[in-house]
Structures are given as structure tokens and as C-alpha cells.
Backbone of each chain as nested JSON, in Angstrom:
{
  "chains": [
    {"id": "A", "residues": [
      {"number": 1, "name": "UNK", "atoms": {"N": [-70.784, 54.35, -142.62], "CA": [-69.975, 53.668, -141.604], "C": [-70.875, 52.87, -140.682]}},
      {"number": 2, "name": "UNK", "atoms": {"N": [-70.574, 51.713, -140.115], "CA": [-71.019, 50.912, -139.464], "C": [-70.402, 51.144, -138.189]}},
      {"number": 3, "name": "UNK", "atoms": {"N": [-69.813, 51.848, -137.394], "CA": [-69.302, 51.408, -136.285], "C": [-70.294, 51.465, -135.098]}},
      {"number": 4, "name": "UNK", "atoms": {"N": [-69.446, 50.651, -133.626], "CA": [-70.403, 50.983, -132.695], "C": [-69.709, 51.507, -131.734]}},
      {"number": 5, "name": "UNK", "atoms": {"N": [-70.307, 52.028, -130.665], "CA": [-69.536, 51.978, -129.123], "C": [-69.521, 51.393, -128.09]}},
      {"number": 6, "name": "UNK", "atoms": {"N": [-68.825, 51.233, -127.526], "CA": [-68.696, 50.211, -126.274], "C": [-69.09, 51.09, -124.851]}},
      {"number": 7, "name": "UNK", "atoms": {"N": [-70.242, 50.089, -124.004], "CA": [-70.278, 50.629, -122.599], "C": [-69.886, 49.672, -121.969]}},
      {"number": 8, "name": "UNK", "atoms": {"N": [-69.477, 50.119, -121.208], "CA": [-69.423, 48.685, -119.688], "C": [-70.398, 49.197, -118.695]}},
      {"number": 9, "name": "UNK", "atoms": {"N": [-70.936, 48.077, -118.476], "CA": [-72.011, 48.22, -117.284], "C": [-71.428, 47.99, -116.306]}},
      {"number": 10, "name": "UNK", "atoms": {"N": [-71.95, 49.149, -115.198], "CA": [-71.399, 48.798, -113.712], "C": [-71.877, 48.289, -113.025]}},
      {"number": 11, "name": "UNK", "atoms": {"N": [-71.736, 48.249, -111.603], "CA": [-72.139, 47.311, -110.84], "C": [-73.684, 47.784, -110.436]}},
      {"number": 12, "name": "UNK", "atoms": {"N": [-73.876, 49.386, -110.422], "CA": [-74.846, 49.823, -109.977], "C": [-75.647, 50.262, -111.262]}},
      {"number": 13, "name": "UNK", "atoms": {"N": [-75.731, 49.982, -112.024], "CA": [-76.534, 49.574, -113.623], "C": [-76.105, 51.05, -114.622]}},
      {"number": 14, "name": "UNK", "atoms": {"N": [-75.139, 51.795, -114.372], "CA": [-74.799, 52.705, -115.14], "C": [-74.161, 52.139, -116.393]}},
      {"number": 15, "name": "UNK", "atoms": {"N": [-73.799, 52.724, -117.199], "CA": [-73.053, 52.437, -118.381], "C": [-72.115, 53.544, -118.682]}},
      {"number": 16, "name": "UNK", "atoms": {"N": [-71.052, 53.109, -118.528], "CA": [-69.603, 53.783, -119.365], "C": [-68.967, 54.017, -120.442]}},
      {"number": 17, "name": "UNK", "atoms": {"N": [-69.137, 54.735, -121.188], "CA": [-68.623, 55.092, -122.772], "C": [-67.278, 54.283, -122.806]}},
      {"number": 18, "name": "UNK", "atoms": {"N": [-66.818, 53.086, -122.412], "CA": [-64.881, 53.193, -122.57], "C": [-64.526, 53.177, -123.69]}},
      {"number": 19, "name": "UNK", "atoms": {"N": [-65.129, 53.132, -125.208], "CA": [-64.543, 53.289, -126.586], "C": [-65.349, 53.566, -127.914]}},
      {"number": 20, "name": "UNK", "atoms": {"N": [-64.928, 54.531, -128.176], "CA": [-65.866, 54.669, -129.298], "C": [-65.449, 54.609, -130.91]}},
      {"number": 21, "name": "UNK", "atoms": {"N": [-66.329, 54.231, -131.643], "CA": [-65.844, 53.496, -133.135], "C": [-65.619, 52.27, -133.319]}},
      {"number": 22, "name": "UNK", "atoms": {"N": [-66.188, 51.652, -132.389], "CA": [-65.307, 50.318, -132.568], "C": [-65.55, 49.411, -133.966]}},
      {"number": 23, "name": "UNK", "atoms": {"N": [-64.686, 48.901, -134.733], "CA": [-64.91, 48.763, -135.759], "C": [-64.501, 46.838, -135.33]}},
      {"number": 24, "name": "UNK", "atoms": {"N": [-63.533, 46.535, -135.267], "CA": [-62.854, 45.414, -134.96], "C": [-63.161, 44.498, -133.839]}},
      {"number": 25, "name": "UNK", "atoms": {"N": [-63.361, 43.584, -133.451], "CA": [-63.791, 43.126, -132.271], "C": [-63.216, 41.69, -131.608]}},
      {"number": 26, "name": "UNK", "atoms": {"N": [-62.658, 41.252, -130.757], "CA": [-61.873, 39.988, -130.701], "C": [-61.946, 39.52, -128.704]}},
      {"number": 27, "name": "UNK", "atoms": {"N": [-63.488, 38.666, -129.287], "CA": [-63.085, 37.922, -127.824], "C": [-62.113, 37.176, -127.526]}},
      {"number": 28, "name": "UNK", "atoms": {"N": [-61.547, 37.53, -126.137], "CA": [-60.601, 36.328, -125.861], "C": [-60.994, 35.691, -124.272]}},
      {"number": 29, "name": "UNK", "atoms": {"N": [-60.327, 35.044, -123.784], "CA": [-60.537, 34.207, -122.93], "C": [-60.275, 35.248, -121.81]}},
      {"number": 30, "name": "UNK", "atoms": {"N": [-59.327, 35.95, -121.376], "CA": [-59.317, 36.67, -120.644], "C": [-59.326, 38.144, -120.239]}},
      {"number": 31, "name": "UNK", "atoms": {"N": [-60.316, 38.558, -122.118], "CA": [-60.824, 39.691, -121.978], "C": [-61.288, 40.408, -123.413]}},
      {"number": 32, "name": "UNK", "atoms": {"N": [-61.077, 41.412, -124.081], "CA": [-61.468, 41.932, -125.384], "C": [-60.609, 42.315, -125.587]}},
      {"number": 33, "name": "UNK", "atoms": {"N": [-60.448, 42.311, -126.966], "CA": [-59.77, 43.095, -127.563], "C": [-60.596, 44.188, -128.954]}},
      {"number": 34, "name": "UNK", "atoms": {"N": [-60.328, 45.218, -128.92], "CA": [-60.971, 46.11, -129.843], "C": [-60.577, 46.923, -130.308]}},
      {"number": 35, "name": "UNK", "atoms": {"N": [-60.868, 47.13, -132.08], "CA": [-60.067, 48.262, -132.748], "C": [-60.861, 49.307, -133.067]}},
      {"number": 36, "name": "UNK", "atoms": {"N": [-60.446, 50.611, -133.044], "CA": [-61.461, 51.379, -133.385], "C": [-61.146, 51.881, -135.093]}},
      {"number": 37, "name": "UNK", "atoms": {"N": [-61.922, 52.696, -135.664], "CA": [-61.659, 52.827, -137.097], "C": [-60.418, 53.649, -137.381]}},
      {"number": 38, "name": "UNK", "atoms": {"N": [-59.811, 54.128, -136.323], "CA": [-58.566, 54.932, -136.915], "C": [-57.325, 54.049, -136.21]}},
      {"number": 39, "name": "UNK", "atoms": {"N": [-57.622, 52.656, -135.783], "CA": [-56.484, 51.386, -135.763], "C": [-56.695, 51.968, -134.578]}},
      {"number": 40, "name": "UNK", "atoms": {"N": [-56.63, 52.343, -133.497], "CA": [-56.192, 52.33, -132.339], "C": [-57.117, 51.41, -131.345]}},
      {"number": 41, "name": "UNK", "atoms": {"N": [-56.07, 50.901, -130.761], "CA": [-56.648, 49.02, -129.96], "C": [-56.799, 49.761, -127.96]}},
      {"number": 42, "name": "UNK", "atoms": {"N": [-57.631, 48.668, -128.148], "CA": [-57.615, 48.718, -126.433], "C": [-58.436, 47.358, -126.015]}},
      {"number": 43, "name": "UNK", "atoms": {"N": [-57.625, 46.712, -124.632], "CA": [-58.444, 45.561, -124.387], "C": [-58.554, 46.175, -123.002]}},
      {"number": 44, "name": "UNK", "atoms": {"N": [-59.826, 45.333, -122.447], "CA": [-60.323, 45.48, -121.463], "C": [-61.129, 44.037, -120.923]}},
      {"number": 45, "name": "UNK", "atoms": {"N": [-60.911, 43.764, -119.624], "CA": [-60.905, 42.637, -119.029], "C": [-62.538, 41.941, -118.79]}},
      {"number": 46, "name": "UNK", "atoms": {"N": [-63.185, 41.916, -120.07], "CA": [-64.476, 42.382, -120.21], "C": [-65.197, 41.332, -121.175]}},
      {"number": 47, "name": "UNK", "atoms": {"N": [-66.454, 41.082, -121.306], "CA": [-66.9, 40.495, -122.43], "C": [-67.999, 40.867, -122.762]}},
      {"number": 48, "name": "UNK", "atoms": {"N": [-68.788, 40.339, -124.006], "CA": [-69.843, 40.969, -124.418], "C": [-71.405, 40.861, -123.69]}},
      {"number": 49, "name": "UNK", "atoms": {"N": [-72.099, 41.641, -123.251], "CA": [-73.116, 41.009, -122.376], "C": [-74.314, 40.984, -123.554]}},
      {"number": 50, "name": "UNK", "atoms": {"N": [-74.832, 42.102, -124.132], "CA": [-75.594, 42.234, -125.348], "C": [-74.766, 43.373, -126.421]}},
      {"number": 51, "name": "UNK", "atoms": {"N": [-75.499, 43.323, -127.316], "CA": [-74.902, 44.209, -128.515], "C": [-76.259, 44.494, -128.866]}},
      {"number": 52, "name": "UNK", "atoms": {"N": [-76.619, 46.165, -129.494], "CA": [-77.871, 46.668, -130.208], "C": [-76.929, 47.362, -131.395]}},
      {"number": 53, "name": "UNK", "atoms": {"N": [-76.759, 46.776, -132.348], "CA": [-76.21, 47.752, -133.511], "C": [-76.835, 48.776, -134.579]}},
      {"number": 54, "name": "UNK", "atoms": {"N": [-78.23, 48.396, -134.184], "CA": [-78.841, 49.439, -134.885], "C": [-78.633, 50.751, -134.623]}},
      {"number": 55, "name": "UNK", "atoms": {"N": [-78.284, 50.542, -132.842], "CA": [-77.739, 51.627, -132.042], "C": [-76.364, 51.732, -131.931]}},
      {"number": 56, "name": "UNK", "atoms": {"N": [-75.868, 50.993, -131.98], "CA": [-74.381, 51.353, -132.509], "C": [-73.681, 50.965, -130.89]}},
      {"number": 57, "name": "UNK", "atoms": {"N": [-74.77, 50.458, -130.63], "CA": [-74.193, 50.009, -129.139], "C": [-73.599, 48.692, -128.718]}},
      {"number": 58, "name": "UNK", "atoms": {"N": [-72.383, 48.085, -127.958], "CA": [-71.849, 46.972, -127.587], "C": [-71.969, 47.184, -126.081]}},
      {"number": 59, "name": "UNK", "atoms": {"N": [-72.623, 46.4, -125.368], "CA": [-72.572, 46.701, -123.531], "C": [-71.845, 45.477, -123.252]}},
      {"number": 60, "name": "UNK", "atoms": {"N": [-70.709, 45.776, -122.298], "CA": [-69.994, 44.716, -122.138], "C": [-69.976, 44.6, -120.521]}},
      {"number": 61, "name": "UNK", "atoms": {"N": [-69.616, 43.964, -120.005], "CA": [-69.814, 43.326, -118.484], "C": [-68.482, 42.95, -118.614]}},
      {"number": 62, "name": "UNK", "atoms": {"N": [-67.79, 43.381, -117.09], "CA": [-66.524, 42.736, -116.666], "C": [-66.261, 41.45, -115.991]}},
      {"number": 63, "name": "UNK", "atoms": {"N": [-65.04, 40.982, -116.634], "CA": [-65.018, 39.222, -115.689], "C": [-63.944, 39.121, -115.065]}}
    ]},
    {"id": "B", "residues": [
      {"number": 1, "name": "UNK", "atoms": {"N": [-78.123, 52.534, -141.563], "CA": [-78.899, 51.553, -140.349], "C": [-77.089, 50.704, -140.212]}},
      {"number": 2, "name": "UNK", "atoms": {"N": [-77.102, 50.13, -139.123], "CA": [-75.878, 49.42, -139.023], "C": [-75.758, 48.329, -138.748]}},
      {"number": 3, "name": "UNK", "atoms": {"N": [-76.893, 47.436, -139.65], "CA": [-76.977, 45.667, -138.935], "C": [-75.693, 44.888, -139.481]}},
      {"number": 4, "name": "UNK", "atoms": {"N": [-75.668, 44.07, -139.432], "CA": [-74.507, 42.961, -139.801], "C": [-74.883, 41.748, -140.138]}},
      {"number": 5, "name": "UNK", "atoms": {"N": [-74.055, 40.843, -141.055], "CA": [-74.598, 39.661, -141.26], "C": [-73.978, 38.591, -140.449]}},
      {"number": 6, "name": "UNK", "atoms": {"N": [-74.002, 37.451, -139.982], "CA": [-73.452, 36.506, -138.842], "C": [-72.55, 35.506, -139.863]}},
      {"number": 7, "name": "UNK", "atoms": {"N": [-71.887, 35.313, -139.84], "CA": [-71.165, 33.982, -140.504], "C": [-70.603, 32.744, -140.039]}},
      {"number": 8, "name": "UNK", "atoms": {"N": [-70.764, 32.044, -139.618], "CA": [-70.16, 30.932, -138.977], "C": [-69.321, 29.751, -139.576]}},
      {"number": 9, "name": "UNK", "atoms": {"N": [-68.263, 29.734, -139.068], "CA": [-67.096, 29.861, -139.598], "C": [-66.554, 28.224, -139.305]}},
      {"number": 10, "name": "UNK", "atoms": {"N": [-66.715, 27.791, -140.528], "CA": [-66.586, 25.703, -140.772], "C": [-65.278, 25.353, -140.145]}},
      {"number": 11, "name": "UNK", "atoms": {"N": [-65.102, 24.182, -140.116], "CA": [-63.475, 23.724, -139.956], "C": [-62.711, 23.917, -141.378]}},
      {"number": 12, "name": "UNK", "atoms": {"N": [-63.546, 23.56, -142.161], "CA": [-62.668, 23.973, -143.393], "C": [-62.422, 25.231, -143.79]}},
      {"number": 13, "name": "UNK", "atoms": {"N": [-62.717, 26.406, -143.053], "CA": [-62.249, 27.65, -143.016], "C": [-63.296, 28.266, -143.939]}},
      {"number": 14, "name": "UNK", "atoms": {"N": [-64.26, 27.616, -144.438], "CA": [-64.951, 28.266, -145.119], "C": [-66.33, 29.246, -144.364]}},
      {"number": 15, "name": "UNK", "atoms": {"N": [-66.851, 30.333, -144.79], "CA": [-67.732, 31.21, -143.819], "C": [-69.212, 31.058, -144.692]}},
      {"number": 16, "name": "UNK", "atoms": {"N": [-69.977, 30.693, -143.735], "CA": [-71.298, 29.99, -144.121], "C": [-72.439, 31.343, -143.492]}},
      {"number": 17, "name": "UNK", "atoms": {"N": [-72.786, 31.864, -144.252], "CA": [-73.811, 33.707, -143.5], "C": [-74.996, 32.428, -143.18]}},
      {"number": 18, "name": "UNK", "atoms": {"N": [-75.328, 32.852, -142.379], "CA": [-76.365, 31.996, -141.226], "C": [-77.346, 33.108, -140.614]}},
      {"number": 19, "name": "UNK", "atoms": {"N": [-77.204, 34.491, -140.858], "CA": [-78.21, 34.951, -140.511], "C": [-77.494, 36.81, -141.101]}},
      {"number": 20, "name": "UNK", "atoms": {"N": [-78.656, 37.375, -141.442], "CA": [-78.773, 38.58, -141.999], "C": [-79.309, 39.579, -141.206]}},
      {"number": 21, "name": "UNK", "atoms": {"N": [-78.814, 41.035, -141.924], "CA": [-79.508, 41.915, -141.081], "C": [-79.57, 42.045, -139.344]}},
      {"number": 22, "name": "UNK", "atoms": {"N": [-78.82, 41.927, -138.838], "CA": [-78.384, 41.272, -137.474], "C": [-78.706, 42.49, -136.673]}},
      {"number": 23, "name": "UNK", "atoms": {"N": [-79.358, 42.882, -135.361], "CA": [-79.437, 43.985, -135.292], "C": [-79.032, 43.898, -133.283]}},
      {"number": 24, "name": "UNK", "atoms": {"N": [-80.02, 42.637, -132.601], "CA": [-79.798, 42.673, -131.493], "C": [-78.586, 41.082, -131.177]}},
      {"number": 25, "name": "UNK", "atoms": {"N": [-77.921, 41.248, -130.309], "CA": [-76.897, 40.195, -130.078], "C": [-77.117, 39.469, -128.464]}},
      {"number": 26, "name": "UNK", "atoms": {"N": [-77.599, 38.695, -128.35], "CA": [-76.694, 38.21, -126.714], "C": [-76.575, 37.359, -126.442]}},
      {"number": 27, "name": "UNK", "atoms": {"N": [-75.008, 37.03, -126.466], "CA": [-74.485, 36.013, -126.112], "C": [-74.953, 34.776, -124.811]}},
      {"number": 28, "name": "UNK", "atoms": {"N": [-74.996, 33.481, -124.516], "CA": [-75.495, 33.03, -123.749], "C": [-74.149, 31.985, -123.429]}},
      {"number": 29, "name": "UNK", "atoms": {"N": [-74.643, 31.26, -121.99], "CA": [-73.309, 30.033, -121.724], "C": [-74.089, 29.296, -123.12]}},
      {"number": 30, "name": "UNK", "atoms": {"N": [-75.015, 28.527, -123.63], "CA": [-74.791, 27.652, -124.343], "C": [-74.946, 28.184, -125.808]}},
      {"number": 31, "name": "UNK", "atoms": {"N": [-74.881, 29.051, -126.16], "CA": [-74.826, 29.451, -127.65], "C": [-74.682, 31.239, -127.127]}},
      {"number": 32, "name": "UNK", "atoms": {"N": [-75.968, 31.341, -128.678], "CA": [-76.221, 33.015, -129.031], "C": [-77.252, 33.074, -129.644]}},
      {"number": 33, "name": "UNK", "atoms": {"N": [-78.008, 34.402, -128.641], "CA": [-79.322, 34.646, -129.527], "C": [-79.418, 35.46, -130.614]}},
      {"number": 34, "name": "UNK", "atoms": {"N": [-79.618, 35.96, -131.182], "CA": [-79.305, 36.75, -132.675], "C": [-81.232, 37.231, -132.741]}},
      {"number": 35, "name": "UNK", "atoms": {"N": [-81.223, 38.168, -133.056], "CA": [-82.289, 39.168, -133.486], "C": [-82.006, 39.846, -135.039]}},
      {"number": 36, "name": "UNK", "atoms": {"N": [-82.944, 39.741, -135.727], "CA": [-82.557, 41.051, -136.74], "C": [-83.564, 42.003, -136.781]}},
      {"number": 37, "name": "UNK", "atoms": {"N": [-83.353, 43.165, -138.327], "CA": [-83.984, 44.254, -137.851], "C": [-85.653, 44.098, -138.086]}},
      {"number": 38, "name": "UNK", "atoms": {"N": [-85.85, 42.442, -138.43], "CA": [-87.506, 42.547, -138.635], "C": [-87.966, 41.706, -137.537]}},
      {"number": 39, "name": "UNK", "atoms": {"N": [-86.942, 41.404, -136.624], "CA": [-87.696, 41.083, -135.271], "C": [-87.74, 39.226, -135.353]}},
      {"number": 40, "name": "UNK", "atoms": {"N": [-86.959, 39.046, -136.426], "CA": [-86.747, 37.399, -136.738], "C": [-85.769, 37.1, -135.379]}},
      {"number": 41, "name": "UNK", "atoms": {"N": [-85.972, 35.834, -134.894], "CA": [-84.537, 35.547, -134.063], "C": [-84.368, 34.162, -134.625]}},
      {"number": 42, "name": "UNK", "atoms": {"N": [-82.986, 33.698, -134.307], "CA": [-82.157, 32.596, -134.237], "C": [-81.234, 32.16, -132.94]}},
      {"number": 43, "name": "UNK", "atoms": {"N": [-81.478, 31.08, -132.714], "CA": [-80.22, 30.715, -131.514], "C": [-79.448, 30.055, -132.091]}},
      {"number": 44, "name": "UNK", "atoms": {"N": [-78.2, 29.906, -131.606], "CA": [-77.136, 29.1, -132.519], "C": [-76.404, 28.682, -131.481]}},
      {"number": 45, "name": "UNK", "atoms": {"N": [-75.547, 27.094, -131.15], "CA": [-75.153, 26.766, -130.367], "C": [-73.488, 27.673, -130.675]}},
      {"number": 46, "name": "UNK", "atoms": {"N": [-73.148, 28.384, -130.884], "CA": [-72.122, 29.528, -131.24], "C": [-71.679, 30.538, -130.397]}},
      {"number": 47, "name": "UNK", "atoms": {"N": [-70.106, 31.102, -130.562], "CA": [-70.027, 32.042, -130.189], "C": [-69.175, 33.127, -130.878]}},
      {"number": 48, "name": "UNK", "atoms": {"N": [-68.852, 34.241, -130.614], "CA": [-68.203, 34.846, -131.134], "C": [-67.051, 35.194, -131.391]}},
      {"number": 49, "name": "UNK", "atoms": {"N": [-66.385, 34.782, -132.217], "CA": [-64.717, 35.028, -132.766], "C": [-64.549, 36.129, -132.872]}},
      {"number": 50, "name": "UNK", "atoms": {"N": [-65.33, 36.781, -133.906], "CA": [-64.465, 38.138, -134.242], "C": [-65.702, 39.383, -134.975]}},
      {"number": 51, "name": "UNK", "atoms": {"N": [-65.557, 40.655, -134.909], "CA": [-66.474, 41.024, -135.538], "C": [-65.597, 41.845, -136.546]}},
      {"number": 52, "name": "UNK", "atoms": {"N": [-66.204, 42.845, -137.458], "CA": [-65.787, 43.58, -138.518], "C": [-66.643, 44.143, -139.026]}},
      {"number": 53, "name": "UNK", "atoms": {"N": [-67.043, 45.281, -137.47], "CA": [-68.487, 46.079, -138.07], "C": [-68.15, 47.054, -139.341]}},
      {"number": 54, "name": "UNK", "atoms": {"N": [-67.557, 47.568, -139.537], "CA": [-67.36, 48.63, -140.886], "C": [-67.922, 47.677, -141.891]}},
      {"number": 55, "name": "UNK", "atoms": {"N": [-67.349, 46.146, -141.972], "CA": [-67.782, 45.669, -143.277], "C": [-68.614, 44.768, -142.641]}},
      {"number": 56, "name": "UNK", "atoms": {"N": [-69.965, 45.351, -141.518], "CA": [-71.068, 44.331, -141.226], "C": [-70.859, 43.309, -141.466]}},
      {"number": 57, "name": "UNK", "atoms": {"N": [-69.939, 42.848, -140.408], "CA": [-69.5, 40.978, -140.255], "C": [-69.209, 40.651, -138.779]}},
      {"number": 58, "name": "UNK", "atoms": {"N": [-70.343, 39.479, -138.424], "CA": [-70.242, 39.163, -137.195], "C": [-69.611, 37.475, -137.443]}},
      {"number": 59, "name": "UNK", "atoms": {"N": [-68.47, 37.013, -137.06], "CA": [-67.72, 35.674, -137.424], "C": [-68.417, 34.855, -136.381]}},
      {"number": 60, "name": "UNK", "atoms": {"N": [-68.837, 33.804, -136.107], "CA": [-68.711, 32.82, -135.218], "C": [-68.522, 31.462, -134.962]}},
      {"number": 61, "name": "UNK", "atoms": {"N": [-68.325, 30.757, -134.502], "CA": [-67.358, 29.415, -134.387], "C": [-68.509, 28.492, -133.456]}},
      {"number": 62, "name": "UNK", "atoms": {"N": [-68.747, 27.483, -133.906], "CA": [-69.222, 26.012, -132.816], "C": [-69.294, 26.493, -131.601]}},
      {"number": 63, "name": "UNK", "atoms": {"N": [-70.139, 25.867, -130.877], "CA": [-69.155, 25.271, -129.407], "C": [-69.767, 24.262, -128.809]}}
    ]}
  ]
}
């Protein structure tokens, strides 16, 4: 399996687990959208800041 | 390992792999930097449409 997980970085440089598995991925203009491997979606008002997939990691920053 | 390959995605709908093994990602205002896992990079005036990590596929479009 390839999947990764999503953090959001906060304001004070922590990082937040908000989804894990993410398999699916869909920027949009006024935020993400993301599927994880067992279909279940969640968007969040967010975009991609870097991605490490070796680590399985997506860090996303809010807009 | 969980890299991905990049594809960038023509007007004629056709998907052109433009870069392999994909490992670090970050997006920029005028493109995307792309890393893979041997430490190669690429910038691409691009951004990201869509991903489909299970089947290591990162889509991206002009801009």
C-alpha cells in the first residue's frame, strides 16, 4: 500500500494528524478534498504546503 | 517505499510521466518542485490536480 497521512501545520509549528490513509487527493480552489482507502472523504479548508511520501506524509497549511 | 510517478496531464487528455520515483513535493506560487528518492529534482511550471497514491500517481496540469 502506498498511502499517506495528512498533518496540518499550526500556527505555532505543531502538526495535526487530521487524516489518515489518504489514498485520493483533490485540490480545489477553496480547499481539499481527500479520500482515504476505505472511501471515506473529508475536505478541509487547506492546501498542500510539502508532501514527503517516502514518509507517508502530506503537511498541509490552512487558507 | 511509497514514491509516485508525476504525470502531467496535456490538453488532449493524454498523461505524459514527467518524473519518477517522486518522493519529496512542494508546491510553489509559480510551479512545483519535485524531488525523488535519488535526490534528482525537477521544477515544473505545474500544479496539482489530483493524486492516486495507492496506484503511485501524482496528476498535474500547466499553469
Amino acid at each position: 500500500m502506498c498511502e499517506a497521512n495528512a498533518y496540518l501545520l499550526k500556527e505555532d509549528g505543531e502538526e495535526e494528524l487530521v487524516f489518515e490513509n489518504v489514498d485520493r487527493v483533490l485540490p480545489r480552489e477553496d480547499g481539499i478534498l481527500m479520500e482515504d482507502i476505505f472511501g471515506k472523504k473529508k475536505i478541509l479548508r487547506a492546501r498542500i504546503k510539502e508532501m514527503a511520501l517516502v514518509d507517508h506524509k502530506i503537511f498541509l497549511e490552512a487558507i
